[in-house]
N, C-alpha and C positions, 0 to 999 in steps of 0.2 A: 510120439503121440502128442497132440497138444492139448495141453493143460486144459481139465475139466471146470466149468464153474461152478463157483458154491451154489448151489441153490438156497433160497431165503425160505427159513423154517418158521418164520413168525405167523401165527395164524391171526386171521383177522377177526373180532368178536362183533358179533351182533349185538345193536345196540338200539334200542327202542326211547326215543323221545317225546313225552307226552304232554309238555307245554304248550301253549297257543303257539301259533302256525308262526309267526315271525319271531317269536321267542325260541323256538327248535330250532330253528333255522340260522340262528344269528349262534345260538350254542355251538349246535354242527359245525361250523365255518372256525371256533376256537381250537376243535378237538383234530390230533392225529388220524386224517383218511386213512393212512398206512397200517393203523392198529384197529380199525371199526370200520363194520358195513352200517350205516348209521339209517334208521329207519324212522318214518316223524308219522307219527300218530293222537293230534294234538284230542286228548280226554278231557278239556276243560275250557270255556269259551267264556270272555269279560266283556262285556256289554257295560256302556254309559246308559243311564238314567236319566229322566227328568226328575228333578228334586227342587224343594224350597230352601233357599236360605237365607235367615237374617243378615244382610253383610253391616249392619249398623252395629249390631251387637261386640265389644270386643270378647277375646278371649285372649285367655293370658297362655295359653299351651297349644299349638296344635298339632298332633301327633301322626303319622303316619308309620302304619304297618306294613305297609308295599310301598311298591310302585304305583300299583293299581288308583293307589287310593288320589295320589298326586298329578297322574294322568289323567281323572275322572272330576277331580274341583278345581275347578271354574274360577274360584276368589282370593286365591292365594297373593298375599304382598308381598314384596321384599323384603320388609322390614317386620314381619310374622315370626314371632319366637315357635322355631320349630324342635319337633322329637322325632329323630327317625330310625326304625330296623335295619341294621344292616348296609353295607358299604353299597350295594347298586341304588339301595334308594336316597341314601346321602348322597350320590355322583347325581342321580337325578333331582332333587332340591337344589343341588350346588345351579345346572345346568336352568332352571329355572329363576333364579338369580336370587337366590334367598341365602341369605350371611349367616345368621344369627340360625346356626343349626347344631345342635348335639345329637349325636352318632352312639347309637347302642348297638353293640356289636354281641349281637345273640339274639334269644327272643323273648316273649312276654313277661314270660318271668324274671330275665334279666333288664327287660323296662324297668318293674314293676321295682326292682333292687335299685336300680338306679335313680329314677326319678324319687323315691320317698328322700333322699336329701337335699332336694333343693323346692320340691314342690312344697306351697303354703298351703293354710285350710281355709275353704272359701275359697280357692282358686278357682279359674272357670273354662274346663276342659273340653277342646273339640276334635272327634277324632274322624274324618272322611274316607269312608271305607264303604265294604260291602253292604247292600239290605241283610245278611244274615246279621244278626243281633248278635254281640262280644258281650256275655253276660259274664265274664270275665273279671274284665278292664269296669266294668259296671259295678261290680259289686268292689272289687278295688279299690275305686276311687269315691265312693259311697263313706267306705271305711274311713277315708281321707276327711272326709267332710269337704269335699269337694263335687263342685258341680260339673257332672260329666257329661256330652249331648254326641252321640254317636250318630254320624250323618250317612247315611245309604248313597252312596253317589254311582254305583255300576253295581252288577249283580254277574255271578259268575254262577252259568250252566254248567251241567254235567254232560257233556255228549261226547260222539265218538266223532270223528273229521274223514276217518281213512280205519273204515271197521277194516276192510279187506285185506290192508298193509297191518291193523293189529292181531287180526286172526292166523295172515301167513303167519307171523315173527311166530305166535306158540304153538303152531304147526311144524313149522317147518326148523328155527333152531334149536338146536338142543339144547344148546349154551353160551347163554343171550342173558342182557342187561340192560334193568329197566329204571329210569330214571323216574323219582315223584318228589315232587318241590313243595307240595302241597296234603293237608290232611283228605281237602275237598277232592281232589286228582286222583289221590289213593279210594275213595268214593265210589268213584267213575270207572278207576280201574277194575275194583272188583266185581261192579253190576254187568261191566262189560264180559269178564270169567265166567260169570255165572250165567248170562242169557246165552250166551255163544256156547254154553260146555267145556269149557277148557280149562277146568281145576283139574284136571290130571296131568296135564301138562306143564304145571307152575314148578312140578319137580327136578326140572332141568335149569329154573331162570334163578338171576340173583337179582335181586333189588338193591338198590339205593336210594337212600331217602334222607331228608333235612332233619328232622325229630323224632321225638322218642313217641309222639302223640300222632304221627305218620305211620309210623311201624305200627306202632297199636291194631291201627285199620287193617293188618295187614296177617291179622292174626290166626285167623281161621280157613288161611290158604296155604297149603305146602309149598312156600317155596323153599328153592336149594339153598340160601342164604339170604339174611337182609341185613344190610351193612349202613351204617347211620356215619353220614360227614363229622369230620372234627367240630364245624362252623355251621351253622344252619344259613349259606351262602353260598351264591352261585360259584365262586371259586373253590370251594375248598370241594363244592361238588367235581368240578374239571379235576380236581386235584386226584380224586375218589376214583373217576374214568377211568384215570389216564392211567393209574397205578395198577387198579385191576385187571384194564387192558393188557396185562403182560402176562395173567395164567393162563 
């Protein structure tokens, strides 16, 4: 008789991506097809602004918390003493040709540890980001005696892109994984639960997410698990996937 083949017992997990549409997508293309039926159901949409800005004015800091914020201002130099979150948006500074960059690898609160040793008082802070107000970073650098000017340069919607692709997923898998990079996404995610009807469903899904203040949002929904990255970074998220892909 001839020899029988193994057959492959690896099951594939469903996997829900809810980043902007070429942000899923360029994820997707990182991640093992062979371990994930990957599903893109972008919750969260960045839009540029029109905005004013002094470009005479210097400032001696300018800080970014995304990408977002670097893709959206318009007056960046080269020669810009910059602060940045996280290794994608150092790669993107680098890529925009800016030197003079220090790299915090975590988040606000690891800025906020960082920067108190080398920032002076009376320094003059710009940080280009969202129109949602960082009352944060405001009141932080307040404490500094430093002058902080939070510029709104894009604004990020709460919407759904593919309701139908996020209704099947809590329909239809049992047990599915859903990626949130963001507190705003986790937002989105759950107004989307709640107008659709699908908190009894959450019982089967696991989440992962970048912070402790992501989960938070996530609190008053049963899901099966929520599992928080080592790194609040797109990598240690793949890292997070690719692991879990294997129950």
């Amino acid at each position: 008789m001839p020899e029988s083949k193994e057959k492959s017992t690896t099951k594939r997990i469903d996997l829900l991506l809810t980043r902007p549409e070429l942000e899923s997508e360029r994820l997707a293309n990182l991640l093992d097809k062979k371990k994930f039926r990957i599903k893109i159901s972008p919750l969260i949409e960045i839009n540029s602004i029109d905005y004013k800005f002094e470009d005479t004015v210097q400032y001696d800091l300018i800080i970014f918390t995304s990408k977002n914020g670097i893709n959206n201002f318009q007056y960046l130099k080269k020669d810009d003493k910059v602060l940045v979150i996280g290794d994608g948006t150092n790669e993107l500074a680098k890529k925009k040709g800016i030197s003079n960059i220090k790299n915090v690898k975590g988040n606000s609160k690891d800025l906020k540890n960082r920067i108190r040793k080398f920032i002076k008082k009376g320094a003059r802070i710009l940080h280009p980001t969202s129109i949602d107000l960082n009352n944060e970073l405001k009141i932080f650098f307040k404490d500094l005696k430093c002058s902080y000017t939070s510029l709104g340069c894009y604004n990020s919607n709460m919407c759904n892109s593919n309701p139908e692709v996020f209704e099947n997923f809590f329909n239809s898998c049992k047990d599915g994984l859903i990626t949130l990079f963001s507190r705003r996404t986790a937002l989105s995610l759950k107004n989307e639960i709640f107008k659709m009807n699908l908190s009894e469903n959450c019982k089967y899904k696991r989440v992962l997410v970048l912070s402790s203040s992501i989960e938070h949002e996530l609190n008053d929904l049963n899901f099966k698990e929520v599992h928080k990255t080592n790194e609040p970074n797109e990598e240690s998220m793949i890292k997070l996937i690719e692991n879990l892909g294997y129950l």
